[in-house]
Structures are given as structure tokens and as C-alpha cells.
C-alpha positions as CSV (number, residue, x, y, z in Angstrom):
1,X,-77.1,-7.1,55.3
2,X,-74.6,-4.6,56.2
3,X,-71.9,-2.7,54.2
4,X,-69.1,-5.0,56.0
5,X,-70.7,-8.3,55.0
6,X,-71.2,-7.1,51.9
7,X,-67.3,-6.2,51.3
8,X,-66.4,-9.5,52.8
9,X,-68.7,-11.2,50.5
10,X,-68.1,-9.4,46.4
11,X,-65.0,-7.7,47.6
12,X,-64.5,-3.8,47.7
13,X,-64.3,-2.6,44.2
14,X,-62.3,0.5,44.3
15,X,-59.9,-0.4,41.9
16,X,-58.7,-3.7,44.2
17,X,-60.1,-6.8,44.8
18,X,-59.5,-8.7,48.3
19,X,-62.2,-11.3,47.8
20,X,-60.4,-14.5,49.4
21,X,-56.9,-12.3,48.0
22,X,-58.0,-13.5,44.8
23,X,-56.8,-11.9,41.7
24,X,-59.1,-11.0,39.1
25,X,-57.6,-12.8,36.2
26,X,-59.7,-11.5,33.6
27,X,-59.2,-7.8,34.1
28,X,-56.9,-6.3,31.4
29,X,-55.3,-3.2,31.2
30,X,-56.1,-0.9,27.8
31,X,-53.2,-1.5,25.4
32,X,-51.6,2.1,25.6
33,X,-51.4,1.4,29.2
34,X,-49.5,-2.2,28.4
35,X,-47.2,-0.2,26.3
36,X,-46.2,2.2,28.5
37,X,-45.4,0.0,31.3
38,X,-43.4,-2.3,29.4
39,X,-41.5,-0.2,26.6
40,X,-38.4,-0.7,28.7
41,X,-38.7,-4.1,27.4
42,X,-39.0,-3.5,23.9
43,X,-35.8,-3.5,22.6
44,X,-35.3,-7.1,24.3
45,X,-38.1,-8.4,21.4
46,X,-36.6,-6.3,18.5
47,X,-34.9,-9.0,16.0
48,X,-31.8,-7.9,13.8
49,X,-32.7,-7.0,9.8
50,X,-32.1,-10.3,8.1
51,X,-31.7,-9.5,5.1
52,X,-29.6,-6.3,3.5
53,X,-31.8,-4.8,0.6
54,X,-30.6,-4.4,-2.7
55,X,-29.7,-0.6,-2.4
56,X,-27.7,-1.5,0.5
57,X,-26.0,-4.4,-1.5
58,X,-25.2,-2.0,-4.7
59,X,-23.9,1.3,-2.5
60,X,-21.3,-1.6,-0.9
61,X,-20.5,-3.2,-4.0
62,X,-19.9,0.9,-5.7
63,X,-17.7,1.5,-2.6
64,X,-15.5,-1.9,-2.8
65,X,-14.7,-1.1,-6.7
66,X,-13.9,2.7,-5.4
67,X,-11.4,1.3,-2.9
68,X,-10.1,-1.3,-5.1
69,X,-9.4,1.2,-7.4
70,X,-8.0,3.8,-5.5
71,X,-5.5,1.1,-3.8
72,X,-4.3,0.1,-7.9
73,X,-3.6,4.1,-8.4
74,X,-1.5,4.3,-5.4
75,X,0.4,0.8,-6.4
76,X,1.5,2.6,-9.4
77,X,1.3,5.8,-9.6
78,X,1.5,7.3,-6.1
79,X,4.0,4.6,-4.1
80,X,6.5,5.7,-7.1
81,X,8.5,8.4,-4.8
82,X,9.2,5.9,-2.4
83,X,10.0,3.3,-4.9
84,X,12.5,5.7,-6.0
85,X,13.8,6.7,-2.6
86,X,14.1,2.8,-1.6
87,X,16.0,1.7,-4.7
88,X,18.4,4.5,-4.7
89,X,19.1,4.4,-0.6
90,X,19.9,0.4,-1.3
91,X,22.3,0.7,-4.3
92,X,24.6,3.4,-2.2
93,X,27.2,0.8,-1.2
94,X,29.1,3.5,0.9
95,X,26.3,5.6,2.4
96,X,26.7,6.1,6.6
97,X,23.1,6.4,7.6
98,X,21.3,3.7,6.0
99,X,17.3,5.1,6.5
100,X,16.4,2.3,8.3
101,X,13.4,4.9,9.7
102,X,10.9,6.8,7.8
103,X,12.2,10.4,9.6
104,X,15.2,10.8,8.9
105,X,14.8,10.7,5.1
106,X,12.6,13.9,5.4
107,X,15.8,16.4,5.3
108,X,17.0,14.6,2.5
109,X,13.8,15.0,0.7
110,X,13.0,18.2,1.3
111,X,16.7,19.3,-0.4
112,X,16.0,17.3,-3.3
113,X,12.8,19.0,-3.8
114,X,14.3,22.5,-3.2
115,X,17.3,21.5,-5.2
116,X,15.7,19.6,-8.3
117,X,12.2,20.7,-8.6
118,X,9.1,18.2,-7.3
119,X,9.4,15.7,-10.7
120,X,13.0,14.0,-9.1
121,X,10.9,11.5,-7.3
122,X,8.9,10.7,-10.1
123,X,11.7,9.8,-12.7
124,X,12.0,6.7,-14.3
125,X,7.5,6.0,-13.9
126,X,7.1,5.7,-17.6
127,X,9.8,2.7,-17.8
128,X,8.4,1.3,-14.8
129,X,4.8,1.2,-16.1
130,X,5.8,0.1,-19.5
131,X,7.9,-3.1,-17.9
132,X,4.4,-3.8,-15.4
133,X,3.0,-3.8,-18.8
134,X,5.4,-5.6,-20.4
135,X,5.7,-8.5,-18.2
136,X,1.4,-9.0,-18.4
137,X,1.5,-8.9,-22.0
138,X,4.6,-11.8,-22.1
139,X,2.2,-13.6,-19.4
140,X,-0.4,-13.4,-21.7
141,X,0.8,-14.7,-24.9
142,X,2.6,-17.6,-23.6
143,X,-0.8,-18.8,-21.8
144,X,-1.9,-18.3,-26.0
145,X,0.9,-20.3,-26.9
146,X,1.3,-22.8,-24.3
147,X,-1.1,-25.2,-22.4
148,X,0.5,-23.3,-19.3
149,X,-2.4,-21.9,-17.4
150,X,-2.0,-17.9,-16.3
151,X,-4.0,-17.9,-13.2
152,X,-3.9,-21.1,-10.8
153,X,-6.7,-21.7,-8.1
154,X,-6.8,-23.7,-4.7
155,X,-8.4,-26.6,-6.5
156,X,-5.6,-26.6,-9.2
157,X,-3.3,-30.1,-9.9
158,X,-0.2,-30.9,-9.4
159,X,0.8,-30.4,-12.9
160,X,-1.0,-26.7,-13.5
161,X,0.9,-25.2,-10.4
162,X,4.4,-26.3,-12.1
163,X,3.2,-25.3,-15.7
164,X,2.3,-22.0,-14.4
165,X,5.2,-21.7,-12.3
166,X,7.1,-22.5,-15.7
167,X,5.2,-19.4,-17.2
168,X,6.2,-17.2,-14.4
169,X,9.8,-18.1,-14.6
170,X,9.9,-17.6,-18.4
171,X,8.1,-14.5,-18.3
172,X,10.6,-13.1,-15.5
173,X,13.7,-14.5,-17.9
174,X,12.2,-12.4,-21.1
175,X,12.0,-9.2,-19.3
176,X,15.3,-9.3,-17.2
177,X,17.0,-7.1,-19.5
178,X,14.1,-4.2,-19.6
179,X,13.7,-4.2,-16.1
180,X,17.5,-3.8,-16.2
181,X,17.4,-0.7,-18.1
182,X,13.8,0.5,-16.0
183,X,15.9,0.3,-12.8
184,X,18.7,2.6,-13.8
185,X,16.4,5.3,-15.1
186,X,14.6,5.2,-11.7
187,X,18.3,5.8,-9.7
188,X,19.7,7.9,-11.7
189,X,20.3,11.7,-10.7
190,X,18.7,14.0,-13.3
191,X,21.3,16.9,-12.8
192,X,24.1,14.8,-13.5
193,X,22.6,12.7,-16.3
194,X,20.4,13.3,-19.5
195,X,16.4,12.6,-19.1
196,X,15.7,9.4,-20.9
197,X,12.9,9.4,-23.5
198,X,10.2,7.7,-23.3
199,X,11.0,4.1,-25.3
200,X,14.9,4.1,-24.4
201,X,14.0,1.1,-21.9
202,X,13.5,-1.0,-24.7
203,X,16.5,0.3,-27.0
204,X,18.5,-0.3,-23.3
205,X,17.2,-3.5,-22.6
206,X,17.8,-5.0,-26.6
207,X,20.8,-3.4,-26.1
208,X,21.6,-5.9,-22.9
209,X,19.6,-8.4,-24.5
210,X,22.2,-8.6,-27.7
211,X,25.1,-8.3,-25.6
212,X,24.6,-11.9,-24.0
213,X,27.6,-13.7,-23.7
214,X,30.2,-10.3,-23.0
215,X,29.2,-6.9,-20.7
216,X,29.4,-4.1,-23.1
217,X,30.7,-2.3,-20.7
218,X,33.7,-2.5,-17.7
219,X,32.5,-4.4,-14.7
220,X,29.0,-4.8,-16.0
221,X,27.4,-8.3,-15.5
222,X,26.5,-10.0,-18.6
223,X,22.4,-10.6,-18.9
224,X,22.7,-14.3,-18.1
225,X,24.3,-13.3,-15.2
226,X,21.4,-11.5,-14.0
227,X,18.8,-13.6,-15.0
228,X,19.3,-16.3,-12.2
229,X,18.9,-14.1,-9.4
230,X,16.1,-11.9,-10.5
231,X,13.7,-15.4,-11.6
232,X,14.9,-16.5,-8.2
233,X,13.6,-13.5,-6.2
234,X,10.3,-12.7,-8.4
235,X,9.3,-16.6,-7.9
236,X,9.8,-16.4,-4.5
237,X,8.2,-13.3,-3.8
238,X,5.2,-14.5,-5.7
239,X,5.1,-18.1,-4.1
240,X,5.2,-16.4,-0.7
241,X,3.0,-13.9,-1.8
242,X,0.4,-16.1,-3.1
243,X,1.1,-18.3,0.4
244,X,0.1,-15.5,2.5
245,X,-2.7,-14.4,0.4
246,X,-4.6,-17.8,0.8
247,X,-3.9,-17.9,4.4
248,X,-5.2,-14.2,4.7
249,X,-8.3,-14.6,3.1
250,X,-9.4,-17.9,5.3
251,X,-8.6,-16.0,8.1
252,X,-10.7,-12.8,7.1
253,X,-13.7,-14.9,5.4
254,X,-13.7,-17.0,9.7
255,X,-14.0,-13.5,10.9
256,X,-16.9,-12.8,8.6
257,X,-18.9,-15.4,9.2
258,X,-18.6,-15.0,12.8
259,X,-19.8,-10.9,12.4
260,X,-22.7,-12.3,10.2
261,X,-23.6,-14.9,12.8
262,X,-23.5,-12.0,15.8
263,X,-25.2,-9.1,13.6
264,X,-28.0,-11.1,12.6
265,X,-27.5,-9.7,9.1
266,X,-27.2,-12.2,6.2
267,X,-26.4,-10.5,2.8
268,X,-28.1,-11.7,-0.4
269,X,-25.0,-10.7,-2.4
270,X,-21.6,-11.3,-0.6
271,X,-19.5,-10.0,-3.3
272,X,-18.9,-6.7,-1.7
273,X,-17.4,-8.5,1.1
274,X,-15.5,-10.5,-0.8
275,X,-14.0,-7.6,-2.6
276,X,-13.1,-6.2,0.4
277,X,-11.4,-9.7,1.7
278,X,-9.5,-9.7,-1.7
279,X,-7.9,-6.6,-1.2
280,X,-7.3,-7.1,2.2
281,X,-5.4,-10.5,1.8
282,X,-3.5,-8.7,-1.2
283,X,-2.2,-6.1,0.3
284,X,-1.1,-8.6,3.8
285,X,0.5,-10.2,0.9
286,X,2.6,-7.8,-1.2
287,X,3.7,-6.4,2.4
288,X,4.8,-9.5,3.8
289,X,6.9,-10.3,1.0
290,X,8.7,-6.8,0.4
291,X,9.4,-6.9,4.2
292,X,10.8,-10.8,4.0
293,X,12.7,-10.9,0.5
294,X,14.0,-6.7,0.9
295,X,17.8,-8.2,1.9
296,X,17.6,-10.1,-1.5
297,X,16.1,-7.0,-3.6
298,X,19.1,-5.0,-2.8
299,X,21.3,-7.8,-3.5
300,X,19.3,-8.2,-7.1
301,X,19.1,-4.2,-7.2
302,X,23.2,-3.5,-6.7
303,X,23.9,-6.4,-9.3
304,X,21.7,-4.8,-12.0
305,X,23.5,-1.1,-11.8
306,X,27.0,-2.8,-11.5
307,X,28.5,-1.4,-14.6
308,X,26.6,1.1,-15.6
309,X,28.5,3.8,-14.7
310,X,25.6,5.3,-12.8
311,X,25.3,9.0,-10.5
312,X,22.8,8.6,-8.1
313,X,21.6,11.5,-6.0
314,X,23.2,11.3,-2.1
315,X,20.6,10.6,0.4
316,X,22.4,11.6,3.1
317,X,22.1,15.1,2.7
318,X,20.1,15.7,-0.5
319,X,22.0,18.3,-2.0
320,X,25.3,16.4,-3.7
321,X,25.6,13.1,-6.1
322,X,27.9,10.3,-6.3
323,X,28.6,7.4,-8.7
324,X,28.2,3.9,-7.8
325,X,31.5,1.6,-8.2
326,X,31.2,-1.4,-7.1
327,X,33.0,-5.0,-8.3
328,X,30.6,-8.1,-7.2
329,X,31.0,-11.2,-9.3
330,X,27.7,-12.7,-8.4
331,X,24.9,-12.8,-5.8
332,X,26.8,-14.7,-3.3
333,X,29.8,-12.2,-3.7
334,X,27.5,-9.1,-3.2
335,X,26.3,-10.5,0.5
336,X,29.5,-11.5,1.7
337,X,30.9,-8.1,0.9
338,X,27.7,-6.3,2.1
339,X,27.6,-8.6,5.4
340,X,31.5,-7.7,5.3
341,X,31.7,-4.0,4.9
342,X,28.1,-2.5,6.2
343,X,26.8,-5.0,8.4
344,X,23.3,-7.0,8.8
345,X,21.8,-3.7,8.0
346,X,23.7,-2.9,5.3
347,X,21.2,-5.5,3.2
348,X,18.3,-3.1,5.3
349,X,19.2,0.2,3.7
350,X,15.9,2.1,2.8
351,X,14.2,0.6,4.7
352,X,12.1,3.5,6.3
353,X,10.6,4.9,2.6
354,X,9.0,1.0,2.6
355,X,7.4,2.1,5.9
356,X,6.4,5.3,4.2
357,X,5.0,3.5,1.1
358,X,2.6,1.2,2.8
359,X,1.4,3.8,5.7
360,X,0.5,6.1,2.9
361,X,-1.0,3.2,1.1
362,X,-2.9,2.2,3.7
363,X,-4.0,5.9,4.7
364,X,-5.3,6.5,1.2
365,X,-7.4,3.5,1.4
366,X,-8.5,4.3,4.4
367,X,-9.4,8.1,3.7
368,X,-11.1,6.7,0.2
369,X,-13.0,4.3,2.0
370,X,-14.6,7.0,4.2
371,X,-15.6,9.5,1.9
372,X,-17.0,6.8,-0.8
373,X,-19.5,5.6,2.5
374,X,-20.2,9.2,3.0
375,X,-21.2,9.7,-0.6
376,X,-23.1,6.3,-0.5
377,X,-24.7,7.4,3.0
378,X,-25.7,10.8,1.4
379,X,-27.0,9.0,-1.5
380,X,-28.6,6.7,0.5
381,X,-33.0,7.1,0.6
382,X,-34.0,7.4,4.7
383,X,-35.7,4.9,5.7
384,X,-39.5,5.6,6.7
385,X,-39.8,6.4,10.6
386,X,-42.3,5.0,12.4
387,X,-44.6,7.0,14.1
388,X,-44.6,7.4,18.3
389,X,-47.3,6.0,20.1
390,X,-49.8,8.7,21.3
391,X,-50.7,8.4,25.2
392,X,-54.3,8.2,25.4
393,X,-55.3,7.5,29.0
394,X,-57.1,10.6,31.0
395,X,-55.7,13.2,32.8
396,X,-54.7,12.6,36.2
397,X,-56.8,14.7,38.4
398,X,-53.5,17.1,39.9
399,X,-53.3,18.0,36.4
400,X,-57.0,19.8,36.3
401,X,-56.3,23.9,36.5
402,X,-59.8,24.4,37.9
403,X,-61.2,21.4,40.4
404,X,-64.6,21.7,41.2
405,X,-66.0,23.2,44.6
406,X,-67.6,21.5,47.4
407,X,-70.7,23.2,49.1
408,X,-70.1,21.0,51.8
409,X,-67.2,23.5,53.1
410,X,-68.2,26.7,54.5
């Protein structure tokens, strides 16, 4: 039998086989070969992590309490100097430029600093901080006193949402008169007036407190006067507020879910999210309700320093002062002569230190938020690499330096 038959018969075996062009179905290739020609493949097969591990889970939950707290120092402490700027830009019934934008109440600024020293902006923080207090305390001790709940959930009745409604309002009535005294320290011009001490917002506010029926003063509006209008504009910023808060936080929980569903990655402890969600929704909240309810804060705001004979510093230029003389009867009054005199804008005056207060806000969040995942990523252990697949197959022969010689050739 020749060579030829033979092929035709058991096929040529170098490394094909053409017997009938049938495939030899049980020849594999070695498994480093399998590798290498299918690791373009690989990441097709690789599934997402489905579960965080705890370390993960506690650096998250470390960095939401970091950010949460950063964002309650900034509330407080650090959005003071705009506080300060905003209330005194809204009570300045005959100001030109009204600040509706955040730059042109850097000149200003900058003369106030040169001309008063860097504490002007922070005047009037410990009567501020005291009321805040103030006001939680009062919150407190009638939710002791009173089957009026101090928090209220979705799942609340009917009847809870009006006691605690009841315990807001009552709450806002009681410390009317402090606040009162509060605002004037914090619009007050500290070269033209004496630095208050400490506790003279609450020998102020008794003071406006006693005097209930008859101003103690000229054209000051007695303390049941004010007492309307300020429960009227704290309720509804807080109803709003609370509004938008629940809407916020179904919205940001959706868009959650749906990352979690696309990631893969399904966290044994969602707390750290919902902290983050939390402070999300709040601060969508207390934003939403400055911007909506600011024509009604300077209505509230001009009706609390009638009367009190008051020098505020002049934001139009930053170096003079100018008292505030103004004759409203009531709220109603106060627009119509605002709406009258200084336009729809008029009720829009400071507007540009809110801007200020809440980009700054929202940049220090931001800028906390990034170094507290830093110091978590630093602190972080690596996680164990695996190791890369060695490439065992022989040498292909153009890669042997020395091939051997034929003594066939001459």
C-alpha cells in the first residue's frame, strides 16, 4: 500500500486531519493555550461583587457622619456672614441696588472688612445660637407636657400631624420676642452702636415680652403684633419644607435602587446610603423654602426692627451707616408699600448672599466629602491581587539563537 492510500485512508497527521473533512472532536488544546486564546473574553464572564464587606460598609457609614457633620457646622456657624449680609440688605427700605447677585456685594464686603475688622459679619451668632437653642428646648418640654408628639412620620394620623402642628405654632409664639431681640443684634452696625453681651437677648426679648399690649417705644409694633406673621411664615416654611423633603427622598431612594440593580452591588447595611439620602433631601428642602417664602422673610424681617431705632451698616458702598425709619402698621401694609415704592424686587433684596450661602454650603460638603473618601481609601487594606497566568507552551522555533546544522548542505 502506498503512501497516498495510506493518507486517504487514516488521514495526514501533521497537525490536521482531512480524513472524510472530519474534525477530530476529541482533541483538546492544553489549558494555557485555551486561556490565551480566549482572555479577550474574560471580562464578558466576570460577575459584579454582590455583596460590600463590612470594612467597606463601616468607612461609608464614618464618611456619611463626617459629611453630616460638616453640613450642621456650616448651617450654624459658617452660613452666619451671609445670614448677616441677607437680613441687613432686606431691612434697608431705601437702598438703590438691591444685591439681587452674589457679585456685586463683594465691594461692599471687602470695605466692611477693611473698615470694621473681619468679626462685623459674625455679630449677633451667640443670640442666634442661643434662640436655635431656645426654640428646641420649648419643643422639647411641651412634647413632656403635652400628648403633642415632637417628631411626625409618613405613617402618622390625622390627629398627630395637627397636635404637632399645634406644638410648632406654640413653640414659634413663645420665642417671638427673643428672636425679636436676636434679629436686631445681627443688623446692627457695631461702629455706631454698643456690642451686646452675651444674655441681653433674653433681657431684650422679656423686655418685649412684658410690654404686650403697648410698644415701648415710637413706631414699634407691639409683640402680639408680631406674633401672627412670624407663626405664619415658620409653619409654612416647615410644612413646605417637610413637603419637599418627603418628595426628595422617594425620588433619591428610586435612583438608588436602580444604581444597585445596574452595579450588581447589594449592600448588607444600607444606612450609609440612607444618610446620605437624608442629607440630600434636607438640604433640597431648607433651599426650596428660603428661595419660595424670602418675599415674606423680609416682610416678617422689616416688621421686627420697626421701632427700634436701629443703624444698620450701608451695603451699597460698605463704608457709611444709616438708620432704618420706617412706619408699616402690619404685614399687609409693609407689601403694599414695598410693591409701592421698590418694586417686585424690592421684597428680593439680598438675594445674591442666599446664593452665596448655599454654593458655599454645598462646596464645603462637597470638598469634606472628598477628603473623608480619601482618608477612608488611604485607610482602606488592598485587596489581595491575583497572580498572572504564566505562558507555558514551547518556544517557537524563530525564537531559537542557534538552529541546528544540516550536513545535507554543502
Amino acid at each position: 500500500m502506498d503512501s497516498g492510500d495510506w493518507s486517504h485512508r487514516y488521514g495526514d497527521y501533521n497537525g490536521r486531519e482531512n480524513y472524510l473533512d472530519a474534525p477530530d472532536l476529541t482533541r483538546r488544546l492544553p489549558v494555557h493555550d485555551e486561556y490565551y486564546l480566549n482572555r479577550e473574553h474574560l471580562p464578558q464572564y466576570t460577575s459584579p461583587k454582590p455583596y460590600q464587606s463590612p470594612e467597606e460598609v463601616s468607612v461609608k457609614r464614618y464618611i456619611g457622619s463626617g459629611v453630616a457633620f460638616a453640613s450642621l457646622i456650616t448651617e450654624n456657624l459658617l452660613s452666619h456672614p451671609f445670614l448677616v449680609l441677607r437680613r441687613q440688605c432686606q431691612v434697608n427700605h431705601s437702598s438703590r441696588i438691591y444685591h439681587l447677585l452674589p457679585f456685586t456685594l463683594l465691594p461692599p464686603v471687602c470695605h466692611l472688612q477693611q473698615h470694621q475688622g473681619l468679626t462685623t459679619l459674625w455679630k449677633g451668632l451667640g443670640s442666634v445660637l442661643l434662640v436655635r437653642g431656645m426654640s428646641l428646648g420649648v419643643e422639647d418640654l411641651l412634647s413632656k407636657l403635652t400628648p403633642w408628639p415632637k417628631e411626625i412620620s409618613p405613617h402618622s394620623s390625622l390627629k398627630q400631624f395637627f397636635q404637632h402642628t399645634m406644638l410648632k405654632c406654640v413653640s414659634l409664639a413663645v420665642v417671638t420676642p427673643f428672636y425679636s431681640a436676636s434679629f436686631v443684634e445681627t443688623v446692627q452696625s457695631e461702629i455706631a452702636s454698643e456690642r451686646p453681651g452675651t444674655l441681653d437677648v433674653f433681657r431684650e426679648g422679656f423686655i418685649r415680652l412684658l410690654t404686650w399690649g403697648a410698644p415701648a417705644k415710637g413706631r414699634m409694633l407691639p409683640i402680639w403684633a408680631l406674633i401672627l406673621p412670624t407663626i405664619t411664615l415658620g409653619l409654612a416654611k416647615y410644612l413646605f419644607s417637610m413637603m419637599v423633603k418627603g418628595v426628595a427622598t422617594w425620588v433619591l431612594n428610586i435612583r438608588q435602587n436602580n444604581k444597585w440593580q445596574k452595579t450588581g452591588t447589594i449592600p448588607k447595611d444600607s444606612n450609609p446610603a440612607m444618610e446620605d439620602i437624608n442629607l440630600s433631601a434636607s438640604l433640597i428642602a431648607t433651599i426650596s423654602s428660603d428661595i419660595v417664602f424670602y418675599p415674606c422673610e423680609t416682610i416678617v424681617h422689616r416688621l421686627h426692627l420697626q421701632g427700634t431705632r436701629t443703624i444698620v451698616d450701608n451695603l451699597g458702598d460698605g463704608r457709611s451707616v444709616l438708620p432704618i425709619l420706617t412706619n408699616y402698621s402690619g404685614a399687609l401694609d409693609c407689601y403694599s408699600k414695598c410693591i409701592l415704592t421698590e418694586g417686585t424686587t424690592g421684597l428680593y433684596k439680598g438675594f445674591g448672599a442666599l446664593i452665596l450661602q448655599y454654593v458655599a454650603h454645598i462646596a464645603l460638603i462637597k470638598i469634606s466629602r472628598f477628603v473623608l473618601t480619601e482618608v477612608g481609601a488611604l485607610l482602606k487594606k488592598p485587596e489581595p491581587k491575583l497572580p498572572n497566568p504564566v505562558d507555558d507552551s514551547p518556544p517557537a522555533i524563530s525564537n531559537v539563537t542557534n538552529p541546528p546544522k544540516s550536513y545535507l548542505l554543502p
